[in-house]
Biotite code that builds the C-alpha atoms (Angstrom):
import biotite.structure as struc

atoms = struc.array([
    struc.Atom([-3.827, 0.947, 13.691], chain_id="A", res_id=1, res_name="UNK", atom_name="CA", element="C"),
    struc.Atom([-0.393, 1.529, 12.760], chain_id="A", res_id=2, res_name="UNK", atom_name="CA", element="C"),
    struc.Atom([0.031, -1.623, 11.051], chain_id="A", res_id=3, res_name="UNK", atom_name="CA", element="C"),
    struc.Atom([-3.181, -2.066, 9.604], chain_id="A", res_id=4, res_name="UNK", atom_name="CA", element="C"),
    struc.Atom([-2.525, 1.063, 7.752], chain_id="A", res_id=5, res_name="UNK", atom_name="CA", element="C"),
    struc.Atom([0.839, 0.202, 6.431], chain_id="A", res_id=6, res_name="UNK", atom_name="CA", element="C"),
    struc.Atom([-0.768, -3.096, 5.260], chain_id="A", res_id=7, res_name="UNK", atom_name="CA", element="C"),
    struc.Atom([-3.417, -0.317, 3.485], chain_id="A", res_id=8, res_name="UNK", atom_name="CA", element="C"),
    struc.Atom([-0.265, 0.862, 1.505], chain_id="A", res_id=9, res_name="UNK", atom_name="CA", element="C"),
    struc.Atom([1.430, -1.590, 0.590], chain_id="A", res_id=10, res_name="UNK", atom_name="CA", element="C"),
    struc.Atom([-1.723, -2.913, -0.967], chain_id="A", res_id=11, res_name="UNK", atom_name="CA", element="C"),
    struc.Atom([-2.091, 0.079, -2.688], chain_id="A", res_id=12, res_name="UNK", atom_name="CA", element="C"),
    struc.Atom([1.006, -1.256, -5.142], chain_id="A", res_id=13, res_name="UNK", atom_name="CA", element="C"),
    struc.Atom([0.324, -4.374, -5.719], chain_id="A", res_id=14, res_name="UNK", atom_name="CA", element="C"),
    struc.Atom([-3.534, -4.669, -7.305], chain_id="A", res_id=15, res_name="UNK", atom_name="CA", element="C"),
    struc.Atom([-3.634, -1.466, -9.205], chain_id="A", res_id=16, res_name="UNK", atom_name="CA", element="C"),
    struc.Atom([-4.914, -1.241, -12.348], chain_id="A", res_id=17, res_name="UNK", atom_name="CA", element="C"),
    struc.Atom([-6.294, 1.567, -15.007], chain_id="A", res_id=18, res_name="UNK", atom_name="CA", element="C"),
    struc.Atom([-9.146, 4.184, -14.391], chain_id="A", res_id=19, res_name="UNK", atom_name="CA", element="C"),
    struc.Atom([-10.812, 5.806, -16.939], chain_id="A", res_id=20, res_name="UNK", atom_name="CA", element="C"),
    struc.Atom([-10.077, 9.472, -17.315], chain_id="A", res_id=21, res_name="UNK", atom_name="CA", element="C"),
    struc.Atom([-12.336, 12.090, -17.663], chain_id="A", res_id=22, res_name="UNK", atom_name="CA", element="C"),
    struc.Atom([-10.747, 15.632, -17.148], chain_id="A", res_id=23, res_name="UNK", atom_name="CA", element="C"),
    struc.Atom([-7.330, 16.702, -17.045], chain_id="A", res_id=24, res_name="UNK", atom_name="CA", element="C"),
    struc.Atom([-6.929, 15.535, -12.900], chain_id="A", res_id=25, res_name="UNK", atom_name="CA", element="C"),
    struc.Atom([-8.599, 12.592, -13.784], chain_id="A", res_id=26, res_name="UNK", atom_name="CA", element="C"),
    struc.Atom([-6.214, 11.815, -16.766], chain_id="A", res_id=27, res_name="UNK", atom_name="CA", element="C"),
    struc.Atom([-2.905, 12.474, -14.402], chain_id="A", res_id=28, res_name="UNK", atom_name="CA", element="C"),
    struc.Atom([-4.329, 9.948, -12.261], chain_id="A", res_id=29, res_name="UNK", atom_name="CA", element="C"),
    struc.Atom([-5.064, 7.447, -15.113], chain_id="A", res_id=30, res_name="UNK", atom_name="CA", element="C"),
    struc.Atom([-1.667, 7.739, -16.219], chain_id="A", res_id=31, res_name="UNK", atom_name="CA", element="C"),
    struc.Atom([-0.404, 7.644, -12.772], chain_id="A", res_id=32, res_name="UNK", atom_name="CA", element="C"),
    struc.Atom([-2.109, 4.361, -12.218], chain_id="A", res_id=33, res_name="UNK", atom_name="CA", element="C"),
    struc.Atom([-1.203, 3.133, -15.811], chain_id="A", res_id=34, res_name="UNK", atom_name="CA", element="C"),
    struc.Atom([2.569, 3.233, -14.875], chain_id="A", res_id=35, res_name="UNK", atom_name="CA", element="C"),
    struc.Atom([2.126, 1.047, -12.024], chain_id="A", res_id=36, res_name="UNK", atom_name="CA", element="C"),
    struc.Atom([0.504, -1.379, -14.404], chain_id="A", res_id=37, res_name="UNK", atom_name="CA", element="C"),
    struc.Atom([2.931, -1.404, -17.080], chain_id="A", res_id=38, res_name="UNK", atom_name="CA", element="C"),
    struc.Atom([6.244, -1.726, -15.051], chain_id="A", res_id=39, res_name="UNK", atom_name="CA", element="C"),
    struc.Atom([4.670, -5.136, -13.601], chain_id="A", res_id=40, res_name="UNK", atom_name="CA", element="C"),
    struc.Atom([7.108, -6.285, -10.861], chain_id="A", res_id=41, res_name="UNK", atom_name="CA", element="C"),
    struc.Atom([8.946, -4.052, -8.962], chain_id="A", res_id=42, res_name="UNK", atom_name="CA", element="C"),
    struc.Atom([11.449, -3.292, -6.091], chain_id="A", res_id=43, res_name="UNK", atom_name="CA", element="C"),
    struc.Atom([11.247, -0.199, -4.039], chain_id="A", res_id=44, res_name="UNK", atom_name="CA", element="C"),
    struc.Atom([12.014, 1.489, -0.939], chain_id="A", res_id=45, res_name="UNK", atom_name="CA", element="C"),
    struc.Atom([9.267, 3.242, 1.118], chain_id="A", res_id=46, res_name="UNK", atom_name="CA", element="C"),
    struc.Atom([10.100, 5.505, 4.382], chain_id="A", res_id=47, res_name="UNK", atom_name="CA", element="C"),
    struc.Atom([6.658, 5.528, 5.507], chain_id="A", res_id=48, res_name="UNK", atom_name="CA", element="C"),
    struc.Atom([5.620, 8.549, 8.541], chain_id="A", res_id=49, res_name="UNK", atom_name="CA", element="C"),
    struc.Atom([2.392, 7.944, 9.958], chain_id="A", res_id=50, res_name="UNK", atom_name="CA", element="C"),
    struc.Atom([1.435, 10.169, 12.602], chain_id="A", res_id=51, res_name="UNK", atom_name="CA", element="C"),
    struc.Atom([-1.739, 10.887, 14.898], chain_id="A", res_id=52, res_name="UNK", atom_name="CA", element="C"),
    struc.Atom([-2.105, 12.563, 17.814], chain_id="A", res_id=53, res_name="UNK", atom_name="CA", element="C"),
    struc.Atom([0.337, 10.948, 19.997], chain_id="A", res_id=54, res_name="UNK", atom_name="CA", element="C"),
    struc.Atom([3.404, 11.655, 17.199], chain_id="A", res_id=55, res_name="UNK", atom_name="CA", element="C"),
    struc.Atom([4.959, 9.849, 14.393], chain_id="A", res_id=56, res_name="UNK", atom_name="CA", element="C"),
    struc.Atom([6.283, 6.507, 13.622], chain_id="A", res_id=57, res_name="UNK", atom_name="CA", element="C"),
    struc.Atom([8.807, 5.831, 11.270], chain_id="A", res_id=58, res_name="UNK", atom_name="CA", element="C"),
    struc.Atom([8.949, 2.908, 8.903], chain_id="A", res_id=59, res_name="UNK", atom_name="CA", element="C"),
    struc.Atom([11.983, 2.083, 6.501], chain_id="A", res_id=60, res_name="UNK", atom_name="CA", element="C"),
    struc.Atom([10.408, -0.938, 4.208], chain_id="A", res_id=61, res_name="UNK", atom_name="CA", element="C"),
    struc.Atom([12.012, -2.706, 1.587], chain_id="A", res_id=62, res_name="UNK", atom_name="CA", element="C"),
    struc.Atom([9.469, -3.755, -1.141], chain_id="A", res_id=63, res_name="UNK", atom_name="CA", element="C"),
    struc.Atom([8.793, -6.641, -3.918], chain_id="A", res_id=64, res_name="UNK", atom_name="CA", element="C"),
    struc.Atom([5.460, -6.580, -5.920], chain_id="A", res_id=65, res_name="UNK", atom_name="CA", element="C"),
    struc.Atom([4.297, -8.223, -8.721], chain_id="A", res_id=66, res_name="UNK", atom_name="CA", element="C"),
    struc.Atom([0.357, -7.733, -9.443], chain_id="A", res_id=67, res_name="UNK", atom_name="CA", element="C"),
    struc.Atom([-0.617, -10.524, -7.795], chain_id="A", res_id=68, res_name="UNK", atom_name="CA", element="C"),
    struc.Atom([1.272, -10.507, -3.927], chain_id="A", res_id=69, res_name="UNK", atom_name="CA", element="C"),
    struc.Atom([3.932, -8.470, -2.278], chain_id="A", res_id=70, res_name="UNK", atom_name="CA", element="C"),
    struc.Atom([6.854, -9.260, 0.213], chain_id="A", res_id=71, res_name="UNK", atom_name="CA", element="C"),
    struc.Atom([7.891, -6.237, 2.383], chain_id="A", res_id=72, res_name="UNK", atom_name="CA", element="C"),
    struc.Atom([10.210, -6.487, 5.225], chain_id="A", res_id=73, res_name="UNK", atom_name="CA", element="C"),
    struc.Atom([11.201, -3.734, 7.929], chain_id="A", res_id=74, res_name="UNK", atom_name="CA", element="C"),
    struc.Atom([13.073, -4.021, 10.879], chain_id="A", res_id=75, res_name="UNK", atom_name="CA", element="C"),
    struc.Atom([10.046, -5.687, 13.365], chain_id="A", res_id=76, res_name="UNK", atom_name="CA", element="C"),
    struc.Atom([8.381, -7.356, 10.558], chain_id="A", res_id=77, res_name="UNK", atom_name="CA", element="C"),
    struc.Atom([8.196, -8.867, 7.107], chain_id="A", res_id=78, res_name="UNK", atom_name="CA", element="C"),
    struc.Atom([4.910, -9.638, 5.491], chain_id="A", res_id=79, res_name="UNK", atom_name="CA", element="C"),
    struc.Atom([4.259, -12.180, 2.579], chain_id="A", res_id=80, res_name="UNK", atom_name="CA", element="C"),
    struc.Atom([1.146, -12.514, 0.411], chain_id="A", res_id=81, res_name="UNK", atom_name="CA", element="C"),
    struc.Atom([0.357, -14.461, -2.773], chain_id="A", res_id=82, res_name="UNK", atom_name="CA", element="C"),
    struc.Atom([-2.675, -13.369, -3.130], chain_id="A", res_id=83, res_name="UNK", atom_name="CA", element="C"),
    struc.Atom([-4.414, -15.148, -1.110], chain_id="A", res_id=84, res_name="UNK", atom_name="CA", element="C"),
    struc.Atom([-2.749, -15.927, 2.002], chain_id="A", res_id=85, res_name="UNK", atom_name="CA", element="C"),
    struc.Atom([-1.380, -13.746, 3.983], chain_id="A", res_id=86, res_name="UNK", atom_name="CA", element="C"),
    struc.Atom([1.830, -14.426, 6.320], chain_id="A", res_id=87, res_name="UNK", atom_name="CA", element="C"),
    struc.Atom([2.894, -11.955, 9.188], chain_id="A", res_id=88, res_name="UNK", atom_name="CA", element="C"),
    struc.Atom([6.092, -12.668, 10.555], chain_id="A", res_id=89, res_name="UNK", atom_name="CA", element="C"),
    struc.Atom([7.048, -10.411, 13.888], chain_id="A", res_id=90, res_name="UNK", atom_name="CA", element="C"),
    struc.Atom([10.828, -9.764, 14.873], chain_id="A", res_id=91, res_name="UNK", atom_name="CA", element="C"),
    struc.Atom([11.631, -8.670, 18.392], chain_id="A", res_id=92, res_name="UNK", atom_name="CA", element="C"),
    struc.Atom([15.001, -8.269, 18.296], chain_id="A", res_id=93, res_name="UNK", atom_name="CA", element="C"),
    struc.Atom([16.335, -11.637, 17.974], chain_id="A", res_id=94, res_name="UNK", atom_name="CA", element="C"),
    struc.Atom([14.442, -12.949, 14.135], chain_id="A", res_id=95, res_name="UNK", atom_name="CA", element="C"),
    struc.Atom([11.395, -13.800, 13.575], chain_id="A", res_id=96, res_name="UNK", atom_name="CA", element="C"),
    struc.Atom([9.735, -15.169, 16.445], chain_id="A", res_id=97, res_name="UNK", atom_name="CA", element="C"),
    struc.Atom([5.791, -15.602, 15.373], chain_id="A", res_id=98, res_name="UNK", atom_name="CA", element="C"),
    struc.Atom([4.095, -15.783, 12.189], chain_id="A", res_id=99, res_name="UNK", atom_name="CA", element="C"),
    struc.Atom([0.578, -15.254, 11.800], chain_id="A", res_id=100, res_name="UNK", atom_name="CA", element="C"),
    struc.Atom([-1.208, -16.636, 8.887], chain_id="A", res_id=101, res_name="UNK", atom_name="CA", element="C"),
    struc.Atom([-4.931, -15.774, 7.537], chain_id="A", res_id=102, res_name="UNK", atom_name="CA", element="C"),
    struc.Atom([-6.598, -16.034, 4.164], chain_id="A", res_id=103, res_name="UNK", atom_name="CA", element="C"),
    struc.Atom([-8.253, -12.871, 2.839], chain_id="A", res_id=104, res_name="UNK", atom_name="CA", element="C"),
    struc.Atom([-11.770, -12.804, 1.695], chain_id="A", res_id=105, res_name="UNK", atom_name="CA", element="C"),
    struc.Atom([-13.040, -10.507, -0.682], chain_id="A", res_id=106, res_name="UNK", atom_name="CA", element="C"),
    struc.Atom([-14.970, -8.413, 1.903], chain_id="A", res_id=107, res_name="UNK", atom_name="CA", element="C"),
    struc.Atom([-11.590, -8.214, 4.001], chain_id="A", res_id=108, res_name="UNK", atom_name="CA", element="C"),
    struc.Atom([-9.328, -6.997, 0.854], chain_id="A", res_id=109, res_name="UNK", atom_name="CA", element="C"),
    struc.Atom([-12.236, -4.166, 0.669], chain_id="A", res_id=110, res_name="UNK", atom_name="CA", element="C"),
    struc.Atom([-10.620, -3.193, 3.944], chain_id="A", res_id=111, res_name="UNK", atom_name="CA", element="C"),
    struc.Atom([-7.301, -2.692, 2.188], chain_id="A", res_id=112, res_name="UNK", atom_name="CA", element="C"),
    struc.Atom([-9.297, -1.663, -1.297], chain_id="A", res_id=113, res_name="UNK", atom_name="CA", element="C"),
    struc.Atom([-7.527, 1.767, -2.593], chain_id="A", res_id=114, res_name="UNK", atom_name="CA", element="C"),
    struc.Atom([-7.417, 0.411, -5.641], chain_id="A", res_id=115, res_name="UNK", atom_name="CA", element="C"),
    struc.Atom([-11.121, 0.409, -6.268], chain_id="A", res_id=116, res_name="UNK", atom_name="CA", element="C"),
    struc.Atom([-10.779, 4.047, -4.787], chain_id="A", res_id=117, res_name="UNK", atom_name="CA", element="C"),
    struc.Atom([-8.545, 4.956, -7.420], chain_id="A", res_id=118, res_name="UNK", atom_name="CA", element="C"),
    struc.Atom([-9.764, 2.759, -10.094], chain_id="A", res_id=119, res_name="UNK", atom_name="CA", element="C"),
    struc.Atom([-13.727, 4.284, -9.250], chain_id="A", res_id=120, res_name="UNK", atom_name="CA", element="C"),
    struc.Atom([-13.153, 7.001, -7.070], chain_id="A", res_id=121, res_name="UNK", atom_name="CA", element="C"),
    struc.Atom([-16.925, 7.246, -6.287], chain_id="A", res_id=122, res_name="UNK", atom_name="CA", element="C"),
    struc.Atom([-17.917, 9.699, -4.293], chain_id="A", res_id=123, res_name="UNK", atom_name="CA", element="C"),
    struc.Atom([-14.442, 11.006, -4.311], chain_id="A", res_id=124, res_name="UNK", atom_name="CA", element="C"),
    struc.Atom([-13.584, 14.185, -6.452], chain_id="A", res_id=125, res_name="UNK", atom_name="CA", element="C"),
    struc.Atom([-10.708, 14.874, -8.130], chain_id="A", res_id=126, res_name="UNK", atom_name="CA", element="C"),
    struc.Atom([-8.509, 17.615, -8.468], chain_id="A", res_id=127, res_name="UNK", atom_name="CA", element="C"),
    struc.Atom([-4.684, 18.609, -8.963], chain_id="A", res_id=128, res_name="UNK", atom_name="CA", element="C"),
    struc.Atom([-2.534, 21.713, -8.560], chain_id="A", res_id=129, res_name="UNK", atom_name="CA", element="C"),
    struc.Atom([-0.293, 21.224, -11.698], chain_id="A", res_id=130, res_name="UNK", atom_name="CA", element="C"),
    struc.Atom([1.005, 18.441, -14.049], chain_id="A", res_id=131, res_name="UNK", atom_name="CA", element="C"),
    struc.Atom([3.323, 16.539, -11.203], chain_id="A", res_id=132, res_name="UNK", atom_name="CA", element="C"),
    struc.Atom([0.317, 15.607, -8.935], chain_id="A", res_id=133, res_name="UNK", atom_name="CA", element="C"),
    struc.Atom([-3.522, 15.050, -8.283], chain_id="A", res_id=134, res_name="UNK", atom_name="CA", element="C"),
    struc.Atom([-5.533, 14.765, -5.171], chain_id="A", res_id=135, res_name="UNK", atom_name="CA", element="C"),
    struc.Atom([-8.596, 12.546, -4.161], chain_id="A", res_id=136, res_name="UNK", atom_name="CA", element="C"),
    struc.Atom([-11.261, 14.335, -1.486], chain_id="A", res_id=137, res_name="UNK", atom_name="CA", element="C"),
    struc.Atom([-13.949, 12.082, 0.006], chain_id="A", res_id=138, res_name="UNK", atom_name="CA", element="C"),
    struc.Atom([-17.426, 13.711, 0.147], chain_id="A", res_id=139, res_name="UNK", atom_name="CA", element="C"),
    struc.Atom([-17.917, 11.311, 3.380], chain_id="A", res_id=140, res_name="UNK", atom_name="CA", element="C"),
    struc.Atom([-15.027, 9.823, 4.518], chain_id="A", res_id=141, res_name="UNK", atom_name="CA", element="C"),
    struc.Atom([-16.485, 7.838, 7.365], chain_id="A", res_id=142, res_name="UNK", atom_name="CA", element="C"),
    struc.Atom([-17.757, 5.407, 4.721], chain_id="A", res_id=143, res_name="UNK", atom_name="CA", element="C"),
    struc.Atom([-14.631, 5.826, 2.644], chain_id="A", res_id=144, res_name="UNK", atom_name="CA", element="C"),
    struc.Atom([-11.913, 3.098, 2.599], chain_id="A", res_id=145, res_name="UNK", atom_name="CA", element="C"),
    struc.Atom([-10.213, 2.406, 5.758], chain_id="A", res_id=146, res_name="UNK", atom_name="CA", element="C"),
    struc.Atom([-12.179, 6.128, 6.772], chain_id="A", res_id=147, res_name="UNK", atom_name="CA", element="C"),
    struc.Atom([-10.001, 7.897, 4.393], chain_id="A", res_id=148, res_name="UNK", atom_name="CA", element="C"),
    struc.Atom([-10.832, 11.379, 3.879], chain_id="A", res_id=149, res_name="UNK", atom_name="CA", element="C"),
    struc.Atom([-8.198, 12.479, 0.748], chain_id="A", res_id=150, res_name="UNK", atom_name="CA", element="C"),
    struc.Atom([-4.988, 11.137, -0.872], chain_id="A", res_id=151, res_name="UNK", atom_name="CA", element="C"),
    struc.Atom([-2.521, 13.208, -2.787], chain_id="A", res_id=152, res_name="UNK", atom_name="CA", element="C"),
    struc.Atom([-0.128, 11.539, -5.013], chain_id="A", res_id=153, res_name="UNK", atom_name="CA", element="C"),
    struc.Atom([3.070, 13.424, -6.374], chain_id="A", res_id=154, res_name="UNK", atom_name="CA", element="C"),
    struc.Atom([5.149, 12.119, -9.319], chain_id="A", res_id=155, res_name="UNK", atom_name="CA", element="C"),
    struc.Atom([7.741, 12.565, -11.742], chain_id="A", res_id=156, res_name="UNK", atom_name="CA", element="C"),
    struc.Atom([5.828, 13.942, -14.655], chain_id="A", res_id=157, res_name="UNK", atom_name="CA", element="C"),
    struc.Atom([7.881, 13.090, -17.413], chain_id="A", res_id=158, res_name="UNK", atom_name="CA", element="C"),
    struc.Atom([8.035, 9.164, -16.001], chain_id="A", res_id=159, res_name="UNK", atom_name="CA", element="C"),
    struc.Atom([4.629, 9.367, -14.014], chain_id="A", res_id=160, res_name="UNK", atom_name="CA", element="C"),
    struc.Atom([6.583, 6.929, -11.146], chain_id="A", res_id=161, res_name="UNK", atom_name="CA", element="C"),
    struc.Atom([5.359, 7.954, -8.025], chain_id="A", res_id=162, res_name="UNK", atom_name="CA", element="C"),
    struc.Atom([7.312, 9.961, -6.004], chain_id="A", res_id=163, res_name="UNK", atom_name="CA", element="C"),
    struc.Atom([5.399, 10.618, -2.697], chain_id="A", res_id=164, res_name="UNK", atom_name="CA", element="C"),
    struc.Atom([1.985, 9.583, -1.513], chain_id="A", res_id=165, res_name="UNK", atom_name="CA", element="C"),
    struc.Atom([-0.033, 11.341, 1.255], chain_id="A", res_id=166, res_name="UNK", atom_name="CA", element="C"),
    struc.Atom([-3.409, 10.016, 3.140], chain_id="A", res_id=167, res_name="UNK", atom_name="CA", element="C"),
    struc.Atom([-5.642, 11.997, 5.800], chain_id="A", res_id=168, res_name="UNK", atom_name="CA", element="C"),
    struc.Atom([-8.101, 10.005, 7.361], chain_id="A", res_id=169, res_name="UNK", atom_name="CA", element="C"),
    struc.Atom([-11.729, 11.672, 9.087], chain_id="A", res_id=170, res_name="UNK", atom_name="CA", element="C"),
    struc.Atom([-11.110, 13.073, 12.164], chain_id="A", res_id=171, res_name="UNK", atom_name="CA", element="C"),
    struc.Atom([-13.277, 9.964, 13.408], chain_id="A", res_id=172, res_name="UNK", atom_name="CA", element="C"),
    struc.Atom([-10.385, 7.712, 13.362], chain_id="A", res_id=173, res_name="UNK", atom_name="CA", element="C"),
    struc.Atom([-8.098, 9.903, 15.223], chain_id="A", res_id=174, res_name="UNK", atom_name="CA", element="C"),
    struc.Atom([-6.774, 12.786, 12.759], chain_id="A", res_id=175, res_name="UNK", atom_name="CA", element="C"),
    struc.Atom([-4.146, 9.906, 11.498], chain_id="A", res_id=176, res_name="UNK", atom_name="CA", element="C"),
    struc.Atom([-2.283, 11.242, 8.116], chain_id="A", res_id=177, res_name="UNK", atom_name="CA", element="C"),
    struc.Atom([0.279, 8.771, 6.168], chain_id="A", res_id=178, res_name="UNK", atom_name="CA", element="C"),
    struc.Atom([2.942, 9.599, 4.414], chain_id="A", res_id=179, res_name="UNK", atom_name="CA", element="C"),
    struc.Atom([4.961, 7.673, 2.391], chain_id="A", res_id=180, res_name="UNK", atom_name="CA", element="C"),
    struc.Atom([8.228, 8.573, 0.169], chain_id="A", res_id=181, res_name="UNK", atom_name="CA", element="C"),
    struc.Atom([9.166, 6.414, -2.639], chain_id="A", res_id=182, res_name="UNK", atom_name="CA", element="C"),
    struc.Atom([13.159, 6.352, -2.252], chain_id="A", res_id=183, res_name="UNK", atom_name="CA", element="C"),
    struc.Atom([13.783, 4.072, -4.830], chain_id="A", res_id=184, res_name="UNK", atom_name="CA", element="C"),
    struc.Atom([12.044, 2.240, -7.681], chain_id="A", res_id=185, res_name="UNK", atom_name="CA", element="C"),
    struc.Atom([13.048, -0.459, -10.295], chain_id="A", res_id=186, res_name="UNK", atom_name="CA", element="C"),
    struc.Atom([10.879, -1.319, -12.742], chain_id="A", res_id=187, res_name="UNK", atom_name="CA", element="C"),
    struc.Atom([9.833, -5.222, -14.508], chain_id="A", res_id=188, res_name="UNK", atom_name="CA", element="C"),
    struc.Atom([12.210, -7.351, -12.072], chain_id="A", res_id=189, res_name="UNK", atom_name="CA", element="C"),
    struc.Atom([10.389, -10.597, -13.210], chain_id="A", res_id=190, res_name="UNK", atom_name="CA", element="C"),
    struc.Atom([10.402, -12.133, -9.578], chain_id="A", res_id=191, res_name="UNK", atom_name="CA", element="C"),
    struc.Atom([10.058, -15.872, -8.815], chain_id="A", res_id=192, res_name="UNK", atom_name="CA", element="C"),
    struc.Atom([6.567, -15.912, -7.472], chain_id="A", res_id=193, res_name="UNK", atom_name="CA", element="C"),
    struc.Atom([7.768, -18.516, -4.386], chain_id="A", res_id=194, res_name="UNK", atom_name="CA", element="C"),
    struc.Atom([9.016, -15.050, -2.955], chain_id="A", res_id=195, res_name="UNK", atom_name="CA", element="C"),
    struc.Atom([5.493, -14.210, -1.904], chain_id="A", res_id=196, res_name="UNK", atom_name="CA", element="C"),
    struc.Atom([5.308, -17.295, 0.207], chain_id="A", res_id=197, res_name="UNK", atom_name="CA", element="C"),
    struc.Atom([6.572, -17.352, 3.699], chain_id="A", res_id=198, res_name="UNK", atom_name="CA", element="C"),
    struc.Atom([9.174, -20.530, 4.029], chain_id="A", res_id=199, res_name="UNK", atom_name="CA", element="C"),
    struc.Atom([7.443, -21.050, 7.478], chain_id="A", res_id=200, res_name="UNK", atom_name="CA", element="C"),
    struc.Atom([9.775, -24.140, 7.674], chain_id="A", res_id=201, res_name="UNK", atom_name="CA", element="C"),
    struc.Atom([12.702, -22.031, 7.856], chain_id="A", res_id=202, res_name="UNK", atom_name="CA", element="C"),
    struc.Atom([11.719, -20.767, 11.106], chain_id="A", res_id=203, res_name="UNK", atom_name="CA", element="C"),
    struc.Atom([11.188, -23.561, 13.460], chain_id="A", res_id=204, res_name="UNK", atom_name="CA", element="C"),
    struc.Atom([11.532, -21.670, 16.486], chain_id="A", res_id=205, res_name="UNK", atom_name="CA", element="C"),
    struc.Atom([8.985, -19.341, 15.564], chain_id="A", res_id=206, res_name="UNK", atom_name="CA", element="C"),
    struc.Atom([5.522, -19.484, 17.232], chain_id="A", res_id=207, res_name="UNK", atom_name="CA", element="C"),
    struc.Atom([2.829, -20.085, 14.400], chain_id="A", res_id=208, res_name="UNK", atom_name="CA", element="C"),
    struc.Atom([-0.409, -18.531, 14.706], chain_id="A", res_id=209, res_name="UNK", atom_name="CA", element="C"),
    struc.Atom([-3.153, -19.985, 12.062], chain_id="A", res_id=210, res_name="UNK", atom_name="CA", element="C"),
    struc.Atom([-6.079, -18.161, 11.610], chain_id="A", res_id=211, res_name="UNK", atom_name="CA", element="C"),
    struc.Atom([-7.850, -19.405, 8.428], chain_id="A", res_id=212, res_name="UNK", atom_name="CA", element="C"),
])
């Protein structure tokens, strides 16, 4: 779950685009989202804490995005997508030692799909506490994405770059909450897009698991 959920965020920077605002909470988050949009590619650092009833896990990821794909890398993994395709590479200890590969269809990227959440937000109200943050609260969150029950977002609100995200999920999927800190960000890096495609060729020991 652990994984899966990390894949959830990351996704959550790399297809974002503008919601319409409505009231001032509404209009934080517009301009929240807007950001994202307008800074295009971007590098950042993300210590990521996700924690359920068994403790938390730490995650240190280093992050490229650009609004189509991501590349992300942490110490047991690095993940590529263009997309499309999707490349998993797993490191125990010693490099990369298996990659597996899969194509998402639209009905699986509804899996990951916080960006409709935030870009719709149906069924979800919105609220905030003051100008540097806004919250999302499901009305059911067992048919919410990924069984999310409410996200707060904090950010700088002079810049609007987001400074630290937060997601509770229904009790139903195990009273997980995320939380992810945005350490560093850098703004329209203008990547080469062949950095969102695993050079599986690079790692011929590695065990390659296909599953288009």
């Amino acid at each position: 779950m652990n994984r899966a959920l990390i894949y959830t965020l990351l996704f959550l920077f790399t297809f974002i685009t503008p919601v319409m605002a409505q009231s001032d909470a509404e209009a934080l988050l517009q301009k929240t989202v807007s950001r994202l949009e307008k800074d295009g590619d971007i590098t950042a650092l993300l210590k990521i804490d996700i924690s359920d009833e068994n403790g938390t896990n730490s995650y240190d990821i280093s992050l490229k995005k650009s609004n189509a794909g991501f590349y992300a890398q942490e110490d047991e993994f690095s993940i590529w997508f263009d997309g499309k395709t999707m490349w998993r590479g797993n490191d125990f200890g010693y490099g990369i030692e298996e990659i597996y590969i899969s194509e998402l269809l639209a009905e699986e990227k509804g899996r990951f799909d916080i960006i409709r959440l935030l870009k719709e937000h149906k069924d979800f109200s919105v609220s905030s506490t003051g100008n540097d943050n806004f919250t999302l609260t499901a009305s059911n969150p067992e048919k919410s994405v990924e069984g999310i029950s409410g996200i707060t977002m904090r950010f700088d609100p002079k810049t609007f770059i987001i400074k630290t995200i937060r997601i509770i999920f229904a009790q139903e999927f195990g009273n997980i909450s995320a939380n992810v800190q945005v350490i560093d960000y850098k703004p329209d890096q203008k990547f080469d897009r062949k950095i969102f495609t695993c050079p599986v060729a690079d790692y011929g020991n590695a065990d390659i698991i296909d599953l288009r």
